[in-house]
C-alpha positions in Angstrom: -33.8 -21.2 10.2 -32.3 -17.3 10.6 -28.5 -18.6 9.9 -29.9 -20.1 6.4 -31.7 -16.7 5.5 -29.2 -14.6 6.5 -26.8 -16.9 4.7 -28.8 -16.4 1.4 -29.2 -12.6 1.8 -25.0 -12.7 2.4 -24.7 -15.1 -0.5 -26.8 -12.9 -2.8 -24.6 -9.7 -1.8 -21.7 -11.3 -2.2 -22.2 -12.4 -5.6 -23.1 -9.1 -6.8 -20.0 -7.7 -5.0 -17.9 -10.1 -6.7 -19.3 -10.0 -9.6 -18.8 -6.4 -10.5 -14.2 -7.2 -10.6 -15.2 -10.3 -12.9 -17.6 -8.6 -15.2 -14.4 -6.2 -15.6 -11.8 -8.5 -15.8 -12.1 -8.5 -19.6 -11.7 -4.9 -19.7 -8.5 -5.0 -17.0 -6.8 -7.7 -19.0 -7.0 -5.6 -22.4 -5.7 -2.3 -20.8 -3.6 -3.4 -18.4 -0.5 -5.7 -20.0 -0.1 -8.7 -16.9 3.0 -7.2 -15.9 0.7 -4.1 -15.3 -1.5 -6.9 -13.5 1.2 -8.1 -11.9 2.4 -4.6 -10.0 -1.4 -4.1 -9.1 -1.4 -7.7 -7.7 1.3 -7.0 -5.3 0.1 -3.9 -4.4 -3.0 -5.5 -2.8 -0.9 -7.9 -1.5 1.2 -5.1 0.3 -2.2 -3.4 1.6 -3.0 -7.4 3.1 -0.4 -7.7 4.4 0.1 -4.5 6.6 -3.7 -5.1 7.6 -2.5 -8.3 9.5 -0.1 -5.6 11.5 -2.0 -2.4 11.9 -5.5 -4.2 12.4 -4.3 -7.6 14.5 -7.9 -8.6 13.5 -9.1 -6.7 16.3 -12.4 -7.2 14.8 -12.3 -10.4 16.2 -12.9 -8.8 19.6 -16.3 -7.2 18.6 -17.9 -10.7 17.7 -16.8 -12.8 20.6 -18.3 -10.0 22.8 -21.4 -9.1 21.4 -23.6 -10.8 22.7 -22.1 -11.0 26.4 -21.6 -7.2 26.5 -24.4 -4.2 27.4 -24.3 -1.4 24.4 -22.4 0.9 26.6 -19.9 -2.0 27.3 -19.7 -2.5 23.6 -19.6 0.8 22.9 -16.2 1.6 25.3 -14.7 -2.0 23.7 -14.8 -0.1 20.3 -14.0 3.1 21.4 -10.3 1.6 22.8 -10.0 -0.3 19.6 -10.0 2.9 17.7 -7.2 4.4 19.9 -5.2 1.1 19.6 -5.6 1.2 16.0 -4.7 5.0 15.6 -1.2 4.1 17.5 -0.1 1.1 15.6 -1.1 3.1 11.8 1.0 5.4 13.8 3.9 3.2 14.3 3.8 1.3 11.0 3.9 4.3 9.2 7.0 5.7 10.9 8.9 2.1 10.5 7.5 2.4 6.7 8.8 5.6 6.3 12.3 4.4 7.7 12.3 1.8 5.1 11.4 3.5 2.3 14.4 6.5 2.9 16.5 3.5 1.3 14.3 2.4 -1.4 12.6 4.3 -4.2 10.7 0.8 -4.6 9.6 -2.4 -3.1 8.7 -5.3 -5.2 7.9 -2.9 -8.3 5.2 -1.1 -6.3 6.6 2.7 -6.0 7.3 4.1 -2.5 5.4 7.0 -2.8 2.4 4.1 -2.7 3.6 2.0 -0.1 4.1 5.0 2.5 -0.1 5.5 2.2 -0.7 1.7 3.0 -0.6 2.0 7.0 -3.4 4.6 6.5 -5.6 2.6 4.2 -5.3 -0.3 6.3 -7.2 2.0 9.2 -9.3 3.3 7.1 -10.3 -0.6 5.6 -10.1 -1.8 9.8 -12.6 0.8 11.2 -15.4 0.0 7.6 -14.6 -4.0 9.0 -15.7 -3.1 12.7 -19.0 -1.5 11.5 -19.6 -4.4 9.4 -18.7 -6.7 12.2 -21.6 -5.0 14.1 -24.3 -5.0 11.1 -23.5 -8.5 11.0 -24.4 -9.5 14.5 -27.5 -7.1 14.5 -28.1 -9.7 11.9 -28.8 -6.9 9.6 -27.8 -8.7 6.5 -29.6 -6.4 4.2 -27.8 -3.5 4.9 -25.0 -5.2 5.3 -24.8 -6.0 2.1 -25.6 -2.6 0.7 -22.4 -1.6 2.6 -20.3 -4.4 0.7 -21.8 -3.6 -3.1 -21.6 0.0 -2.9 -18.0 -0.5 -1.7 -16.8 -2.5 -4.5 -19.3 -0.4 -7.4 -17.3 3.1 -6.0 -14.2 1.5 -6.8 -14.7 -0.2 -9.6 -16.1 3.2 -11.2 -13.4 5.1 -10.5 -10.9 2.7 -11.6 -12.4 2.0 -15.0 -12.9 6.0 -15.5 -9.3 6.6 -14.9 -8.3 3.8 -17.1 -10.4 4.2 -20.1 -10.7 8.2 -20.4 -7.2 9.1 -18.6 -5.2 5.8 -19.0 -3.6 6.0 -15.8 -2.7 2.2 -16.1 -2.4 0.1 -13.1 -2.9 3.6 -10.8 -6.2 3.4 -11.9 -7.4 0.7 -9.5 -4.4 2.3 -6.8 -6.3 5.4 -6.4 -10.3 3.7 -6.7 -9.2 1.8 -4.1 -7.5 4.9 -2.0 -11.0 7.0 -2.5 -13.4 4.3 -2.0 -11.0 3.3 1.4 -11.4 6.8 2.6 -15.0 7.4 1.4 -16.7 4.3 3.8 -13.9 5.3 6.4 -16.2 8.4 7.2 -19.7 6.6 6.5 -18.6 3.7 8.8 -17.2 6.4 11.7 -20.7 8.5 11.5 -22.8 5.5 11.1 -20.6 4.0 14.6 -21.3 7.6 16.1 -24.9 8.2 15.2 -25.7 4.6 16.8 -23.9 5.2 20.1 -21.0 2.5 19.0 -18.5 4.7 20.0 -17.2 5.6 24.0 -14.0 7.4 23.5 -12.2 6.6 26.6 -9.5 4.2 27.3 -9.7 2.2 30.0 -6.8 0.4 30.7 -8.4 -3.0 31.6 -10.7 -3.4 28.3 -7.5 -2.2 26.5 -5.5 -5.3 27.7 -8.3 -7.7 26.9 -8.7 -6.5 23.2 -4.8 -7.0 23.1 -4.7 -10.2 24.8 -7.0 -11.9 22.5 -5.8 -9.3 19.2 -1.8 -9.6 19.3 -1.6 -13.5 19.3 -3.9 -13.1 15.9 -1.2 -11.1 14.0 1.2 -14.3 13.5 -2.1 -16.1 12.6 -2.8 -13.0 9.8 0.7 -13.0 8.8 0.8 -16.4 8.3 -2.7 -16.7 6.7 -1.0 -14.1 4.6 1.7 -15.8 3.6 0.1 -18.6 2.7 -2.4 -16.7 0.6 -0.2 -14.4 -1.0 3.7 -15.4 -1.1 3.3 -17.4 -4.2 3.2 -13.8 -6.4 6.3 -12.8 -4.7 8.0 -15.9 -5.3 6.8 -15.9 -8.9 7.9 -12.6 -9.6 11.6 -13.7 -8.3 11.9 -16.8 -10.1 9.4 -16.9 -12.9 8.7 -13.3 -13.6 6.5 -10.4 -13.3 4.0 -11.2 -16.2 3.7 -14.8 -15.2 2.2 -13.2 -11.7 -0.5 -11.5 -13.9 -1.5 -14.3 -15.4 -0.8 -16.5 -12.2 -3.3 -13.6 -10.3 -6.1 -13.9 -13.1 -6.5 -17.1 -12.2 -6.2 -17.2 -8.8 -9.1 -14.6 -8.9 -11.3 -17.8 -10.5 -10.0 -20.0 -8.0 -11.1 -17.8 -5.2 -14.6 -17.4 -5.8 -15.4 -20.3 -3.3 -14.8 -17.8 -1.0 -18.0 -16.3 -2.0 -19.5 -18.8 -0.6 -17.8 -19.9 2.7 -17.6 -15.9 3.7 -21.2 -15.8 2.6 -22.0 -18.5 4.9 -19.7 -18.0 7.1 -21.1 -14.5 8.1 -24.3 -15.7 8.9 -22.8 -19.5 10.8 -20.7 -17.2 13.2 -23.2 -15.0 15.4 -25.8 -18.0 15.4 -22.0 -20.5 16.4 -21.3 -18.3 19.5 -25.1 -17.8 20.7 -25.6 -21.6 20.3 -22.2 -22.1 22.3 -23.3 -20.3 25.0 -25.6 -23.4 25.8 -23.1 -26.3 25.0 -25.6 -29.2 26.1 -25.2 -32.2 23.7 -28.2 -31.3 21.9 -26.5 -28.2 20.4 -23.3 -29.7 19.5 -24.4 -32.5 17.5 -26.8 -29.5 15.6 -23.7 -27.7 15.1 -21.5 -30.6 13.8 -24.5 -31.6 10.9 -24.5 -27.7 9.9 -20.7 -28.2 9.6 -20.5 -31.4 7.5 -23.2 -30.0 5.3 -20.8 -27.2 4.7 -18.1 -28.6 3.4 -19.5 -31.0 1.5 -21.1 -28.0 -0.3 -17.7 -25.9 -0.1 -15.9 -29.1 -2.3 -18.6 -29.4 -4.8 -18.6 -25.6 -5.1 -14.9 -25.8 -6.0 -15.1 -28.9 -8.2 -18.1 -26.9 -10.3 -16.2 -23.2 -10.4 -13.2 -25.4 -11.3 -14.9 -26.7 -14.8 -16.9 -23.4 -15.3 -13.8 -21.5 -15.3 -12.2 -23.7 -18.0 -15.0 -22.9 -19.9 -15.5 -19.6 -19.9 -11.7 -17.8 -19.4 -10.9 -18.8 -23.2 -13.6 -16.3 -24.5 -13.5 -13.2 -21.5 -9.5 -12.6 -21.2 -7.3 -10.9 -24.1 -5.2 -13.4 -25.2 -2.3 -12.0 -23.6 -3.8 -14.3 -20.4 -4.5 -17.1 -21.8 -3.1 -20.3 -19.4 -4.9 -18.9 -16.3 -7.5 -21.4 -16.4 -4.1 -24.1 -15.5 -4.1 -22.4 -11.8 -8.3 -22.5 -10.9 -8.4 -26.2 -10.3 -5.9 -26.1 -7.2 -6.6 -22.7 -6.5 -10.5 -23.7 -6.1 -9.5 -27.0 -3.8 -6.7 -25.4 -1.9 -9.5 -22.4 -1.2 -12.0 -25.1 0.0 -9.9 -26.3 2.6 -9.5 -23.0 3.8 -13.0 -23.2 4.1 -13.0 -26.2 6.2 -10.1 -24.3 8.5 -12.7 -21.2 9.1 -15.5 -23.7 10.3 -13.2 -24.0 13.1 -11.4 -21.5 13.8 -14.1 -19.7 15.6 -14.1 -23.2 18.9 -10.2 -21.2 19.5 -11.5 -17.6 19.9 -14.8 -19.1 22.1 -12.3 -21.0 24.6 -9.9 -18.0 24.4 -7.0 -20.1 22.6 -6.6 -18.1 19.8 -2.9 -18.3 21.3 -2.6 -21.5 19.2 -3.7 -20.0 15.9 -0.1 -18.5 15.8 2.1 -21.6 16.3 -0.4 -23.3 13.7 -0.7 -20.9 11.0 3.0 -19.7 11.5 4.1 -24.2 11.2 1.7 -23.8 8.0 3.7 -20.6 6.4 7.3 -21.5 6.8 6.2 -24.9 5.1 4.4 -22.8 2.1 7.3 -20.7 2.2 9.5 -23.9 1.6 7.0 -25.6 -0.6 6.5 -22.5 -3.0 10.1 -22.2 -3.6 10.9 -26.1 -4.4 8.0 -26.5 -6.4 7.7 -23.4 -8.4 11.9 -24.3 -8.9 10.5 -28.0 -9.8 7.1 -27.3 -11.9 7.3 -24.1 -12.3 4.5 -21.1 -11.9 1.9 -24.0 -11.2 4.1 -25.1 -8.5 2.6 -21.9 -6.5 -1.1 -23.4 -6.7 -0.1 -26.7 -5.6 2.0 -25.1 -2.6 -1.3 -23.7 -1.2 -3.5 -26.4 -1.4 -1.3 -28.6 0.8 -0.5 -25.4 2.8 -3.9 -24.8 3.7 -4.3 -29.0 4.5 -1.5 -28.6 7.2 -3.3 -25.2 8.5 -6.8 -26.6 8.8 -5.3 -30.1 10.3 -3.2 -28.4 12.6 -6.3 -26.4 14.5 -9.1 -29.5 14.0 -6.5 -31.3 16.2 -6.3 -28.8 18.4 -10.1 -27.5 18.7 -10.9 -31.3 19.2 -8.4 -31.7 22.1 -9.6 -28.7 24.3 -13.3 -28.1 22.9 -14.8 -31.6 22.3 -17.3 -31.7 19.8 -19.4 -35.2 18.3 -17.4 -34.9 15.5 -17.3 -38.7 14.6 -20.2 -39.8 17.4 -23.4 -38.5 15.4 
C-alpha cells in the first residue's frame, strides 16, 4: 500500500532530521549553561507562536484543494496566499515594533531578536507550502531531502558559532535565521520553476483561503499554548534554568512526534482521496488504519519513555541531570496529540475547521489554569502533567465533534 511506503520513506527522513539536534544535545548542554537553554527555548517558542498569527496555517488550504483543483487553479490559490501572508508579516511586524519601543526585552529574549520573528515566520510559511505540495505529489523522497538538509544547515552553523566563536545561545538564533532565509529562496524558485505560482489576487479565492485559514489561528494559538506555556510559566514561578532542564526533556518526550508526523504525512493525501468516495467500504478501511495508529503511537511513547531513562544519565553534562523526570508524561501527553491529529483532518474535509477554535481555545484556558495550580502544587513536573490532560480534553473535544457531523464506524467494525 502507497500510504505505508510513503510513511516509511517519511519515517526514515524524519529520524535522520531529528536525529542530527539529539546527536548534539550533548554538545548544547556542555556549552550552553540551561539558563542559556532556557532563553533559546523561549526564543523558539516566540518564533511558534507568531507562526500561528502570520501563517494562520494557511497551508492547510493547499492540501484540502489539491486534488479538486487544476494546476492553474492551484497555482492562483498559492499565488493569493503569498500576498496574504506578505500583509499580515507586514502587520505583525508593525504591532511588534509598537511593542518593543517599551521594552528592551520580552521574556529574556532581546528585542532586537523578537522584531526579526514576523519575517522568519514567512520565510518558515512559504518552505511549509512547498513541502505541503512535495507531499501530495507523493514525492516523499525529495521531500525528505528538503527536511535533512534544512535541519544539517542549521545545526552546522550553530555548532560553528558555538565552538570556534562562542556566541552562546545566538549560536542556534542566527543558524536558525540563515537556514530560515536560505530554503525561503530554494522553496520560492522551486514554486516558480514548477508553475506553482499565479501572482494575481482574485478576490473570491482570497476569501476562501481566509474563510477556512482565520478560524485556524485560535486553533494554532491554542495548540500553542498548550504546547509551549508551561516554559513560560516555569520561568515565572520556578525559574529560568529549571526551563532548560524542563526543555531537555521535553525534547525526549517529543520524539513520538517523529512518528505520528512521519505517518501522518503520508495518512493525509491518501485520507482526503479516500474521502472523496465515502461508501462504507472506505470508512471502515480508514477506521482499522486509525486504530492501528494509535495503538502504535502509545507503545512508541511507552518505549521512548524507558529508552530515555536510559540513556540521558550518560549524553547530558551533569548540569541537566533530572530531565529524564519530564519524558514519561511528555511522551503520553504527545501520544494523545497524536490521536487528536488522526482527526483533525474529518473538520477541514466537512469545512468545520470553525470548531477547532472553540475546542482547542476550551483546551488552552484549562492548560493555562492547570499549569499554574499544578506547577504551584508539584512543582516544574506539574508542567508535564498539565499537558497530558490538556491534550485529553483537546483530542475529546474534536472526536465528539467529528463523530456528530462526519459519522465514521468507529465502534461498528
Amino acid at each position: 500500500m502507497q500510504v505505508i511506503k510513503s510513511s516509511v520513506i517519511y519515517l526514515g527522513s524524519s529520524i535522520l532530521n531529528k536525529a542530527i539536534p539529539f546527536l548534539l544535545l550533548p554538545i548544547l548542554t556542555k556549552y550552553l549553561s540551561p539558563e542559556e537553554y532556557g532563553v533559546l527555548s523561549i526564543f523558539q517558542l516566540m518564533i511558534s507562536f507568531f507562526i500561528a498569527f502570520v501563517g494562520m496555517a494557511i497551508h492547510t488550504n493547499v492540501s484540502k484543494n489539491f486534488f479538486k483543483y487544476t494546476k492553474k487553479q492551484t497555482s492562483l490559490m498559492i499565488g493569493n496566499i503569498l500576498i496574504i501572508l506578505l500583509l499580515t508579516t507586514l502587520l505583525y511586524f508593525l504591532i511588534t515594533l509598537g511593542i518593543l519601543f517599551f521594552y528592551e526585552e520580552i521574556f529574556s529574549v532581546p528585542s532586537n531578536w523578537v522584531a526579526i520573528i514576523p519575517i522568519l515566520s514567512l520565510m518558515f510559511m512559504i518552505n511549509t507550502i512547498n513541502l505541503t505540495i512535495l507531499r501530495n505529489q507523493d514525492k516523499a523522497v525529495l521531500f525528505g531531502i528538503y527536511e535533512i538538509a534544512n535541519t544539517a544547515v542549521n545545526m552546522c552553523v550553530t555548532i560553528s558559532l558555538l565552538l570556534i566563536y562562542h556566541y552562546g545561545w545566538y549560536s542556534q538564533a542566527i543558524g536558525i535565521t540563515i537556514t530560515y532565509t536560505l530554503f525561503f529562496i530554494i522553496s520560492l524558485f522551486h514554486l516558480r520553476k514548477n508553475g506553482f505560482i499565479i501572482l494575481k489576487y482574485d478576490r473570491a479565492e482570497a476569501k476562501k483561503i481566509l474563510k477556512l485559514s482565520i478560524p485556524l489561528i485560535p486553533h494554532a494559538v491554542g495548540g500553542i499554548i498548550i504546547t509551549l506555556s508551561d516554559r513560560f510559566f516555569i520561568e515565572k514561578m520556578v525559574g529560568l534554568e529549571m526551563v532548560g532542564i524542563y526543555s531537555v526533556g521535553y525534547m525526549f518526550g517529543m520524539v513520538v512526534i517523529l512518528f505520528t508526523d512521519a505517518f501522518l504525512k503520508a495518512w493525509s493525501p491518501w485520507f482526503y482521496k479516500f474521502l472523496s468516495n465515502t461508501d462504507n467500504i472506505n470508512k471502515i478501511k480508514i477506521v482499522k488504519y486509525s486504530y492501528l495508529y494509535i495503538l502504535a503511537t502509545f507503545t512508541i511513547a511507552f518505549v521512548i519513555s524507558i529508552f530515555a531513562k536510559l540513556i540521558i544519565p550518560y549524553v547530558l553534562d551533569a548540569r541537566y541531570v533530572g530531565a529524564e523526570i519530564y519524558v514519561f508524561w511528555i511522551a503520553i501527553g504527545y501520544a494523545v496529540q497524536g490521536v487528536y491529529k488522526i482527526f483533525f483532518p474529518y473538520l477541514v474535509h466537512i469545512s468545520k475547521t470553525s470548531f477547532l477554535a472553540v475546542s482547542t481555545v476550551i483546551a488552552a484556558g484549562v492548560n493555562l489554569l492547570l499549569n499554574y495550580f499544578l506547577i504551584r502544587e508539584f512543582g516544574t513536573i506539574g508542567a508535564a502533567y498539565s499537558t497530558v490532560l490538556s491534550f485529553i480534553v483537546s483530542a475529546s473535544l474534536v472526536f465528539w465533534y467529528q463523530n456528530k457531523h462526519f459519522k465514521m464506524p468507529w465502534f461498528y467494525i
